[in-house]
C-alpha positions in Angstrom: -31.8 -52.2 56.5 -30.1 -51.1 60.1 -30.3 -47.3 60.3 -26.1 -47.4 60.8 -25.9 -49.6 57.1 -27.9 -46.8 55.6 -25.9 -43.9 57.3 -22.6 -45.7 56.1 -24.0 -46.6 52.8 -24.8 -43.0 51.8 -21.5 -41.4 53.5 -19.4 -43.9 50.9 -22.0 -42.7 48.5 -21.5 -39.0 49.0 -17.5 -39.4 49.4 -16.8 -41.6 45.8 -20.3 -41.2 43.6 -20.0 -38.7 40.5 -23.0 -38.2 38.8 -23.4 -36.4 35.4 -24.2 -33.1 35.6 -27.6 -31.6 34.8 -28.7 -29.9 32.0 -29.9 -26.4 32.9 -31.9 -24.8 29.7 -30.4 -21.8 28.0 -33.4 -19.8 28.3 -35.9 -20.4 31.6 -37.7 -17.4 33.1 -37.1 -16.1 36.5 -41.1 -15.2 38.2 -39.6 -12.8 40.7 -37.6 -10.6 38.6 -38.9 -11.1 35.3 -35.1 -11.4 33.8 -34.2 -14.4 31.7 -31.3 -16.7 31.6 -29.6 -15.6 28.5 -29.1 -12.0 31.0 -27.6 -12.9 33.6 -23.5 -13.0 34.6 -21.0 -15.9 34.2 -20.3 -16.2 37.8 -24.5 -15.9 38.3 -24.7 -18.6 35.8 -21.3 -21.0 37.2 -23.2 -20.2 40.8 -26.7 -21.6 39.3 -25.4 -24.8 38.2 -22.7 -25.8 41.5 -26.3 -25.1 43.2 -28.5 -27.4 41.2 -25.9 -29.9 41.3 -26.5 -30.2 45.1 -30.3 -30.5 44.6 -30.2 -33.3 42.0 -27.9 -34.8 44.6 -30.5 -34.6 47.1 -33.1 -35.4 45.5 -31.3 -39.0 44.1 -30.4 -39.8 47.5 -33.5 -38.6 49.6 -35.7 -41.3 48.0 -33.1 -44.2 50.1 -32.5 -42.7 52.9 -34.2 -39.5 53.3 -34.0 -36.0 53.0 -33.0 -34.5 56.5 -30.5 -37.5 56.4 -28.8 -37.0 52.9 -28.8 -33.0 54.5 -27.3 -34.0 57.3 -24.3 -36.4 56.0 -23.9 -34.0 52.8 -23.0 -30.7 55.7 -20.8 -33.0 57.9 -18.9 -34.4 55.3 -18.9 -30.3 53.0 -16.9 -29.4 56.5 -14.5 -32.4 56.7 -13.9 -32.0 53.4 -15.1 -36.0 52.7 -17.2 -35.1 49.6 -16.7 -36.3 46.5 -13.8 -34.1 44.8 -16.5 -32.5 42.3 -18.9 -31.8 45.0 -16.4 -30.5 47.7 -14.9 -28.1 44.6 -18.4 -27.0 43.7 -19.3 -26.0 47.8 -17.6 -22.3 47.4 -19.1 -21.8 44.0 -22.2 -22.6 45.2 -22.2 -20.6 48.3 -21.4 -17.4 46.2 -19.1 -15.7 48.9 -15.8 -14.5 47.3 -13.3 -13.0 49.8 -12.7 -13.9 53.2 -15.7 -16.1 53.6 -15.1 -18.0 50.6 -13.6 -20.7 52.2 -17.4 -21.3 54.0 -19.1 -24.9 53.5 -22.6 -26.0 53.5 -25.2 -25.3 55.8 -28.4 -27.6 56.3 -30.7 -24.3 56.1 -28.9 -23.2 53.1 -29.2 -26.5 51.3 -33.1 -27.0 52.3 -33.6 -23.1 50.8 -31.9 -24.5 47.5 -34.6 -27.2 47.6 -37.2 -25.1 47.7 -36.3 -22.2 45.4 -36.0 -25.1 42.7 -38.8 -26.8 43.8 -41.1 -23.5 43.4 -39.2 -21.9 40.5 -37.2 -24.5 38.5 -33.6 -23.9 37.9 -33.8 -20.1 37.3 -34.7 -19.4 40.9 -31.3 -20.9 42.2 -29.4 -18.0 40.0 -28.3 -15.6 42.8 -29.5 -12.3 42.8 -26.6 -10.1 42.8 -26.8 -5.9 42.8 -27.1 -4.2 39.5 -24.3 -2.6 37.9 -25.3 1.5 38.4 -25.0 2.2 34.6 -26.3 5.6 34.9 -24.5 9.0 33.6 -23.0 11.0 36.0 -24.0 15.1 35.8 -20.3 15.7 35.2 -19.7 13.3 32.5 -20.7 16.0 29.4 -18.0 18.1 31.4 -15.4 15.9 31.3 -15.6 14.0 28.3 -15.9 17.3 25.8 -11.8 17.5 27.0 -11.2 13.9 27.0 -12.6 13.2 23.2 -10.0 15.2 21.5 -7.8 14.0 19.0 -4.7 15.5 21.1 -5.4 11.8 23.3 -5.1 14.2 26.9 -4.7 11.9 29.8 -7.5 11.3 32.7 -5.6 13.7 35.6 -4.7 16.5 32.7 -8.7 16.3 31.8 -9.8 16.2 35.7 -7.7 19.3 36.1 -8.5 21.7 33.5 -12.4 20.1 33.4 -14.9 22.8 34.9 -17.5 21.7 37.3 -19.6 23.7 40.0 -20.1 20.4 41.6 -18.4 17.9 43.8 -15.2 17.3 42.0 -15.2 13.4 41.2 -11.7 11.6 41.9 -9.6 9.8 39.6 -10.9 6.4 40.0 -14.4 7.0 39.6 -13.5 8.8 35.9 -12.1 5.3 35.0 -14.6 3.6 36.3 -16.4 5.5 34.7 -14.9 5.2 31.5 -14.8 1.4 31.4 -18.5 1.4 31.4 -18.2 3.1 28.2 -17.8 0.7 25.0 -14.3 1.2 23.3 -15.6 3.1 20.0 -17.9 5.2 22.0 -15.4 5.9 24.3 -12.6 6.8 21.4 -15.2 9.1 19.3 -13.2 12.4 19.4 -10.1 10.4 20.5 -10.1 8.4 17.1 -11.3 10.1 13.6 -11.8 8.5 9.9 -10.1 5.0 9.6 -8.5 4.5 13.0 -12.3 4.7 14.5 -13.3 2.5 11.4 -11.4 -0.2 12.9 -13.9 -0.6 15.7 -16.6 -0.6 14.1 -18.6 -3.6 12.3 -18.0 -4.0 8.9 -19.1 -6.5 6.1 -16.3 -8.2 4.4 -16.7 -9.1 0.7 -16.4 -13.1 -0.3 -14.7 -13.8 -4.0 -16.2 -17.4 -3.8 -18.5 -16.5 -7.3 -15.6 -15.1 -9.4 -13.5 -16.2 -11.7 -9.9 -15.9 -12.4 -9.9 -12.6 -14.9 -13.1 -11.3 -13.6 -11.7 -8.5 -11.2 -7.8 -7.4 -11.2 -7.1 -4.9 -8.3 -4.1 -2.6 -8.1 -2.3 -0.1 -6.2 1.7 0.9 -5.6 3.6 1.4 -3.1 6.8 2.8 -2.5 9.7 0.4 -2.0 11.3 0.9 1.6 14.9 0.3 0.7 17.1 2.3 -1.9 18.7 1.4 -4.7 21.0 3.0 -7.5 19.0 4.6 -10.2 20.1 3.7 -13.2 19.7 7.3 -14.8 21.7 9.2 -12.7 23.4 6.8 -10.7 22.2 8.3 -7.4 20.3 6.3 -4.6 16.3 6.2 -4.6 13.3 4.5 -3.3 11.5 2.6 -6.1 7.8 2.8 -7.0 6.1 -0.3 -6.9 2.8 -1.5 -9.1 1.1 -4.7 -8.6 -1.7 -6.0 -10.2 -3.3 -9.2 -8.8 -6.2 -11.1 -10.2 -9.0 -11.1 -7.0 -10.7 -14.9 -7.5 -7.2 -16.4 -7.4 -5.0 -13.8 -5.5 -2.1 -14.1 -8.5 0.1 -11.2 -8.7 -0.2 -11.6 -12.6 1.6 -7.5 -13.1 4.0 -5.7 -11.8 6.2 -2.4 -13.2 8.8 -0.3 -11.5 9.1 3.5 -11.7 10.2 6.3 -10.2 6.9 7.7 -8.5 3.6 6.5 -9.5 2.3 7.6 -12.8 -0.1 7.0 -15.7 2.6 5.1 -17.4 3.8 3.2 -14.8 0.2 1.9 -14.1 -0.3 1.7 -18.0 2.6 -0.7 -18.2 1.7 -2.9 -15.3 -1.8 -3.6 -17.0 -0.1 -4.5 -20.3 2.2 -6.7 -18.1 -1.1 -7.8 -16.1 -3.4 -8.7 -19.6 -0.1 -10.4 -21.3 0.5 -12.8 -18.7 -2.6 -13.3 -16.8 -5.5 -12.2 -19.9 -7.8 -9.0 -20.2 -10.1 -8.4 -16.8 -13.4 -7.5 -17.2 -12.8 -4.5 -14.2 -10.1 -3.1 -12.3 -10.7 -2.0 -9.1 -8.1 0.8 -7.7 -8.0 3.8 -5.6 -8.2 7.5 -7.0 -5.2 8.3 -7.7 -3.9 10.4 -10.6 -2.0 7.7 -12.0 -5.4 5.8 -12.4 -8.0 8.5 -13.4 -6.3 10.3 -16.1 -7.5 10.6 -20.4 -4.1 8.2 -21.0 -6.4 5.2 -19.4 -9.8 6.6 -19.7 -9.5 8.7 -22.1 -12.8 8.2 -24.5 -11.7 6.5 -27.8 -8.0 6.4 -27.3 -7.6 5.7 -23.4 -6.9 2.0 -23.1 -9.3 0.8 -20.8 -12.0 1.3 -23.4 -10.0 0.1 -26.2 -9.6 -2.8 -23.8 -12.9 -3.4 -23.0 -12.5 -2.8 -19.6 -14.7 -1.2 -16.7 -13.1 0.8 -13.7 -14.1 1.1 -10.9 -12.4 3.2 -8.1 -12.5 3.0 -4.2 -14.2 5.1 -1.5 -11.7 8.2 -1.3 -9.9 7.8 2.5 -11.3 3.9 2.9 -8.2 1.9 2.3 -9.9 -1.3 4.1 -12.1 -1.6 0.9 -9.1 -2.8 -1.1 -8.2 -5.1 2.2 -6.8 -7.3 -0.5 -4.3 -5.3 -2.2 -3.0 -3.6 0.7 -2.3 -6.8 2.1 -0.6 -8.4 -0.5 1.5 -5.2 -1.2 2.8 -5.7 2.3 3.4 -9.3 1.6 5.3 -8.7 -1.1 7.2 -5.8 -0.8 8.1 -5.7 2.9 10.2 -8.9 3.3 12.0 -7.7 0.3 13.1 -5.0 1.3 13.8 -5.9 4.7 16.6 -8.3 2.6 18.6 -5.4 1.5 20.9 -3.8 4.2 19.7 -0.4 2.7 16.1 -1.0 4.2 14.3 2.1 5.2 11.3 0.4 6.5 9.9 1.5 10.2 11.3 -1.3 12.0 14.6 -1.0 10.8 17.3 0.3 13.6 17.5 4.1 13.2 21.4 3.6 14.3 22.3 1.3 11.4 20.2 3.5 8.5 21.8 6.4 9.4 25.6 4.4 9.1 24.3 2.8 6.0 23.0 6.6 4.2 26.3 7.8 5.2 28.6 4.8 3.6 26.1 5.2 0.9 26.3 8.5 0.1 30.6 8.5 0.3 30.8 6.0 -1.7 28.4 7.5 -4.3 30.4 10.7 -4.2 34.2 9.0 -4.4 33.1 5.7 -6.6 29.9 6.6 -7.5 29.1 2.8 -6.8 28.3 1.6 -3.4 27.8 -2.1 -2.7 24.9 -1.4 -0.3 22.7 -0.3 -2.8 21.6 -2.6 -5.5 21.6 -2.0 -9.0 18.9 -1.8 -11.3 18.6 -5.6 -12.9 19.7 -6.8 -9.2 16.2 -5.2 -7.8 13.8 -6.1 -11.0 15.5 -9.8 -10.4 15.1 -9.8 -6.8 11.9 -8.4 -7.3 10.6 -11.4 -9.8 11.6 -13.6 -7.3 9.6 -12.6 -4.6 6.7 -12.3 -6.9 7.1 -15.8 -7.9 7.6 -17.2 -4.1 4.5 -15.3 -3.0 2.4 -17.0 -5.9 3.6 -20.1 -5.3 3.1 -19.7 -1.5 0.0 -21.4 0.4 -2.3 -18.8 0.9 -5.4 -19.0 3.9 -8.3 -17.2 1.9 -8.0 -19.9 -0.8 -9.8 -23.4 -0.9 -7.9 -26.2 0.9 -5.9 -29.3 -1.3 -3.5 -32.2 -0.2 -0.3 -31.3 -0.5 2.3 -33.7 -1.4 2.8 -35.1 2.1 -0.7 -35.9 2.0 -1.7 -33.7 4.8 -4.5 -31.1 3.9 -3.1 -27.2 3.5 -4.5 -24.1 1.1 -4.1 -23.5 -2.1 -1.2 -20.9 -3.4 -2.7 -18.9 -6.1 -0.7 -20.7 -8.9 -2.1 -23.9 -7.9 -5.4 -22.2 -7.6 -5.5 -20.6 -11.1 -4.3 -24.4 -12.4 -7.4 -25.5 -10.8 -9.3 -23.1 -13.1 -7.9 -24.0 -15.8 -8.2 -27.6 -15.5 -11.8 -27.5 -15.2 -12.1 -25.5 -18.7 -12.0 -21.8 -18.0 -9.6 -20.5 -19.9 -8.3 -16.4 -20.1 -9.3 -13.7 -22.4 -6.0 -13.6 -24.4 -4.0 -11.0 -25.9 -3.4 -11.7 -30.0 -0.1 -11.4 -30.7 -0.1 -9.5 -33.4 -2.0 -7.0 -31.6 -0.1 -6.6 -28.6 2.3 -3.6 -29.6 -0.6 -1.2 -30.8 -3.2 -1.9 -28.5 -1.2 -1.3 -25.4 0.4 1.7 -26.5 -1.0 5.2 -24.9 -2.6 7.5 -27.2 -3.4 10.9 -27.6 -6.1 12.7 -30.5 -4.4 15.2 -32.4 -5.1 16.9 -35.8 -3.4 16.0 -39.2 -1.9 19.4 -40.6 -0.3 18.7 -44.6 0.5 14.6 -43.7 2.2 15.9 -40.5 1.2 14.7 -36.8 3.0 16.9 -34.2 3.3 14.9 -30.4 6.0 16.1 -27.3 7.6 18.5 -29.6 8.3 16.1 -32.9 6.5 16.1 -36.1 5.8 12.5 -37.0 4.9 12.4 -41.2 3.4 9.7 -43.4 2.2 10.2 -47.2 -1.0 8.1 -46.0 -1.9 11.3 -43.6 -2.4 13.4 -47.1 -6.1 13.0 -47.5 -6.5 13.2 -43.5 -5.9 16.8 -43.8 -7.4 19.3 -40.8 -9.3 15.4 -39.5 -8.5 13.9 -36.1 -6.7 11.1 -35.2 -6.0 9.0 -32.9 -1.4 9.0 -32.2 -0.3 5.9 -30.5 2.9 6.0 -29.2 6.0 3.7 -27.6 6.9 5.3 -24.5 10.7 3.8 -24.9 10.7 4.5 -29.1 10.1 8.2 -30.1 11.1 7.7 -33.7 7.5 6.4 -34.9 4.1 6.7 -34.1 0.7 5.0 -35.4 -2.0 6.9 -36.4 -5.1 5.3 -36.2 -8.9 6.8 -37.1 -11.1 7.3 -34.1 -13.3 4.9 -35.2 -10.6 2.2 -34.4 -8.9 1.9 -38.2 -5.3 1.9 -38.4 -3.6 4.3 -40.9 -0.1 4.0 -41.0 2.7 4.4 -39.5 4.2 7.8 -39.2 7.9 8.5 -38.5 9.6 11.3 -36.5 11.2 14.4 -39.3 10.2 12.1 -42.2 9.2 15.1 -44.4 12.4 16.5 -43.6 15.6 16.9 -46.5 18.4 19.0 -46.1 17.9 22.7 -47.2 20.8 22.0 -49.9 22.3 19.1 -50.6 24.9 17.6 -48.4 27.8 17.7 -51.3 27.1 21.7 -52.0 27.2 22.4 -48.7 30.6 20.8 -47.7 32.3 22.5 -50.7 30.9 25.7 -49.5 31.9 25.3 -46.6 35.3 24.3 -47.7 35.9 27.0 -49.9 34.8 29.0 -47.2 37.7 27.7 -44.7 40.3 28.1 -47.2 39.6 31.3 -47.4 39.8 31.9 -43.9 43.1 30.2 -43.8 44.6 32.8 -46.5 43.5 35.6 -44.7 45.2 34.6 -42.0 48.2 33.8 -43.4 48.8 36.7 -45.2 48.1 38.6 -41.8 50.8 36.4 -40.2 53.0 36.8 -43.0 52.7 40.9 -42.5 54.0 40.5 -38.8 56.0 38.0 -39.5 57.5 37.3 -42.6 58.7 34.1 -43.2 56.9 32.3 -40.8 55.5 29.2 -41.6 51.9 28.0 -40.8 50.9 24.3 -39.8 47.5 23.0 -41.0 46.7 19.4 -39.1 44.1 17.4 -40.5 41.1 18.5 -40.0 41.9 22.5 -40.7 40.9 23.5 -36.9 42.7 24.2 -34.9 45.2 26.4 -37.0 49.1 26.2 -35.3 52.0 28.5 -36.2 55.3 27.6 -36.4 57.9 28.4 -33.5 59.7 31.6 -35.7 56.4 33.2 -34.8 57.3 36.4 -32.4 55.1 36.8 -28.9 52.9 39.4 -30.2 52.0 37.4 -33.4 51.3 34.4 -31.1 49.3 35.7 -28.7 46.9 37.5 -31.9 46.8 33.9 -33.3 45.5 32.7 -29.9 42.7 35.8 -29.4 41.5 34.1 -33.1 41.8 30.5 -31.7 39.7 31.6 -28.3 36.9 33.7 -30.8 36.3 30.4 -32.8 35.4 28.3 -29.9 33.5 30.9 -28.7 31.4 30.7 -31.8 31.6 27.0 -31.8 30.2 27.0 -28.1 27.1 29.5 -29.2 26.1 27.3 -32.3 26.1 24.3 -29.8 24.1 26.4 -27.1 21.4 27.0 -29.4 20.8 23.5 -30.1 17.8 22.1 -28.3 16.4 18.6 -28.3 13.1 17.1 -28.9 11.5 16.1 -25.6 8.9 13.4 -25.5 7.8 14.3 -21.8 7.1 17.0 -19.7 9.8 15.9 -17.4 12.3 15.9 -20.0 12.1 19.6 -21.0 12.2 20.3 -17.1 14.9 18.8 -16.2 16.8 19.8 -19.3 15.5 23.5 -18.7 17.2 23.4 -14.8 20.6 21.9 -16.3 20.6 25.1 -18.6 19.1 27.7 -17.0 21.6 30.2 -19.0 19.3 29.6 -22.4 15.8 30.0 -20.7 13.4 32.8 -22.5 10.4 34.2 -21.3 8.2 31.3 -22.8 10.3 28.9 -20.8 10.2 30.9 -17.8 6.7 30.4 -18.0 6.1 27.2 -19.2 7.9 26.6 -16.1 6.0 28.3 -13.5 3.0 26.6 -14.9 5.0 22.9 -14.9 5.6 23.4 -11.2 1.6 23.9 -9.8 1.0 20.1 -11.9 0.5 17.4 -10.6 3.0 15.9 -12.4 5.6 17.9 -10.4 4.1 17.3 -7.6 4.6 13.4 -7.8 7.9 13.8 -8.7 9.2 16.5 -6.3 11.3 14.0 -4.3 13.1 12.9 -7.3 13.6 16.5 -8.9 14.9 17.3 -4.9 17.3 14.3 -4.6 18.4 15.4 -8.2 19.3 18.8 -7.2 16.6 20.1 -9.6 13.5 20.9 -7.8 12.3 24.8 -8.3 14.2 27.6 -6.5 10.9 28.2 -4.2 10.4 25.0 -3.3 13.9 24.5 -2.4 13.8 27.2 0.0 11.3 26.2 1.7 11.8 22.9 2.3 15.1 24.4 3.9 13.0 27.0 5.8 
């Protein structure tokens, strides 16, 4: 074939061919440095491949026409831009020359150097050999970084400036060059402490794939960010939240409502939780004092172990351990309250809060009703429905299923705990029958003559007689103070014992009232025969009932005003018989809050029944309510306003 054929033959080659590209292996050693494959950069690597892309090139064509010729053609046509369009876009990538020169094209001594590199070393020896990163520590590093790696965050210049060093001061740049040499958590020890460093750092995550629905609930509360009318007092609050979900299935199968989070509120959340959804085998929650208190794990009478359950708490100050919960709480509860226009979540406008406390607050002190705050039953029913939407929403950590258009989507935990159910597993149910008892809190006590004392009331039975000076276990109703049961500690029920049973009147009722009557009437006499001295003739007016007593109008001033000194002396007593009335409180709260509303009858066992109440941590939990009441302890009042 004529030498011009073969020159035109491989320039229509060069200009239109596109071969595949080569294979280079993942792992190929380089002899001269000793470095492997797997080590070097991405632009090393980008510029390894453009390179043996021109020597398989070469090598194809060289057998046809050549070597120096395919050379030759391949430079003129790199620098009249005629190549192929994926040679002529590999030619700067191959060269390696960023910048100003990258614009360069091939070069015959260049091309036949490529050839040889591969042809001594293989593919490795085409990677480019570029300088090494200087990854050493500077000798002013330990000087600047003990003031950078503070938990105050200081800035680069503020560091630089205040940083002492007998040396050559290093500029700005080089410190954050410096610094980016430095991995992030390394470079925020000191910055970052507990879980914000915990973030960057590797962590296992736990898989559920080998549970079953009822295996593991998890639980945890959170306080509602919007407010709503309590239905006690009338006046705005934030709502406690407690969820309980089951783990395998993500099902929010409890929930209860209170006013801060206590033993109770958890308590009732778990009897919600093993009603609806059946009795776990653990709960895992955080250690909190509404979780590890004698009212849940109390031995004999805490419910967990009447239950049959096993706790098991979280790493204090590790809140990514119940990932879970947290999520789901957020899930849950956020939207919700972001529905409400009294929302006092982070993101809502600090402008529009502060117009909606005020409206809020006027309307609470003129109609005591605002219609930005929601009442009671519409928060537990706004509340149920997002609990129900989230359960019956498609959730990504549960298996995948065809929905009903057909296309593939996740499972929402309903449809996930059906999918249990219909391949056999069935929960640990709750017998009827022995719901109320076994869910009630309890508390050991000793019987004393058939009489159980419990918050302040003495609870009798006749069963309790031959229990005398034994202990038993007192179930209560939290909502129903006018029985308990009385159960043995080995688990037997006694009876049922109800509040002043042994109680009769001192005499009976009909002696009493005819005392009393006889005593009124004489009363009555005395008085008129004193008004008759003043004034005689005057006629006295007994309404039904007896009290209050009126005379008539012939009654002079002085004779009235006498009559009304004995009128204001018999309220007066009235008033002292009714001060000295107390009731019987079930709760700790109760007495305290009925002890701040009448301070005027406190004695010194009150005064310091309440000095110990206020170091609890009862009062501690509920110190924003007791504030927003008006009834937190002087001390505490003034200083919070301090």
């Amino acid at each position: 074939m004529p030498k011009a054929t073969r020159e035109t033959i491989l320039a229509a080659v060069l200009t239109n061919h596109k071969p595949d590209l080569p294979a280079v292996p993942s792992e190929v050693a380089i002899s001269s440095t000793g470095l492997a494959l797997a080590q070097i950069t991405e632009r090393q690597r980008k510029t390894m491949e453009a390179r043996m892309v021109f020597v398989r090139e070469i090598e194809r064509l060289a057998s046809v026409v050549g070597k120096e010729a395919v050379i030759r053609n391949m430079v003129r046509a790199a620098r009249e831009e005629r190549l192929a369009p994926h040679l002529q876009a590999l030619v700067h990538v191959a060269n390696d020359r960023p910048g100003k020169r990258a614009d360069r094209g091939l070069s015959r001594r260049g091309l036949y150097q490529w050839c040889s590199l591969y042809a001594s070393g293989g593919v490795a020896a085409l990677v480019p050999m570029h300088k090494q990163r200087d990854m050493g520590i500077p000798p002013w590093a330990n000087a600047f970084l003990s003031l950078y790696q503070t938990p105050q965050h200081p800035t680069v210049a503020d560091c630089l400036r205040r940083m002492k060093w007998a040396g050559e001061r290093p500029s700005i740049f080089t410190v954050y060059r410096f610094l980016a040499k430095i991995g992030l958590p390394s470079r925020m020890a000191g910055r970052a402490t507990g879980n914000a460093l915990l973030k960057m750092r590797p962590h296992k995550i736990r898989i559920t794939d080998n549970l079953l629905p009822g295996d593991v609930y998890t639980a945890d509360g959170t306080t509602f960010d919007a407010e709503i009318q309590n239905p006690l007092d009338g006046q705005a609050f934030k709502p406690e939240v407690t969820l309980v979900l089951d783990v395998a299935t993500r099902r929010c199968v409890g929930v209860s409502v209170g006013h801060a989070e206590s033993a109770l509120t958890i308590l009732d959340a778990l009897r919600i939780a093993c009603c609806f959804g059946g009795v776990p085998a653990m709960l895992y929650c955080d250690n909190g004092s509404g979780y590890k208190n004698k009212l849940l794990l109390g031995e004999g009478q805490g419910m967990l172990a009447r239950l049959g359950v096993e706790m098991v708490n979280s790493i204090p100050q590790r809140p990514q351990g119940k990932g879970l919960m947290e999520r789901a709480v957020q899930t849950i509860c956020t939207p919700l309250s972001k529905r409400l226009p009294s929302c006092t979540h982070a993101d809502m406008d600090r402008d529009t809060a502060k117009k909606v406390y005020r409206i809020t607050r006027k309307d609470l002190k003129i109609k005591g009703r605002s219609d930005l705050l929601p009442t009671w039953p519409e928060f537990l029913k706004l509340l149920a429905a997002g609990i129900d939407e989230y359960n019956s929403t498609a959730h990504r950590a549960l298996p995948m299923t065809a929905g009903e258009d057909g296309k593939r989507r996740h499972m929402s935990p309903d449809e996930c705990w059906r999918n249990f159910e219909a391949r056999g597993w069935e929960p640990c149910r709750v017998p009827e029958k022995d719901r109320e008892d076994l869910f009630m809190p309890g508390a050991r006590r000793v019987v004393r003559n058939g009489v159980v004392k419990l918050f302040n009331g003495e609870y009798f039975a006749p069963d309790l007689e031959e229990f005398h000076g034994a202990t038993v276990d007192v179930r209560y109703d939290i909502w129903d103070s006018q029985h308990v049961h009385v159960w043995t500690t080995r688990g037997e029920k006694i009876c049922t014992a109800e509040l002043n049973a042994h109680a009769i009147p001192y005499f009976p009722a009909s002696q009493v009232e005819a005392a009393r009557a006889k005593r009124q009437r004489g009363q009555v006499s005395r008085l008129a025969r004193k008004i008759e001295a003043v004034a005689p003739g005057a006629r006295v007016e007994l309404p039904e009932p007896c009290m209050p007593l009126t005379v008539a109008d012939g009654v002079c001033p002085d004779t009235a005003m006498e009559a009304a000194e004995i009128m204001e002396r018999a309220r007066a007593d009235e008033k002292a018989v009714q001060a000295e009335f107390r009731p019987v409180f079930q709760h700790s709260y109760e007495k305290y809050e009925w002890l701040m509303c009448h301070r005027e009858q406190w004695t010194g066992a009150d005064v310091d029944w309440l000095q110990s109440y206020v170091r609890s941590e009862e009062y501690a939990d509920l110190h924003d309510n007791y504030r927003s009441l008006g009834l937190a302890w002087p001390q505490d009042t003034a200083a919070t306003a301090g």
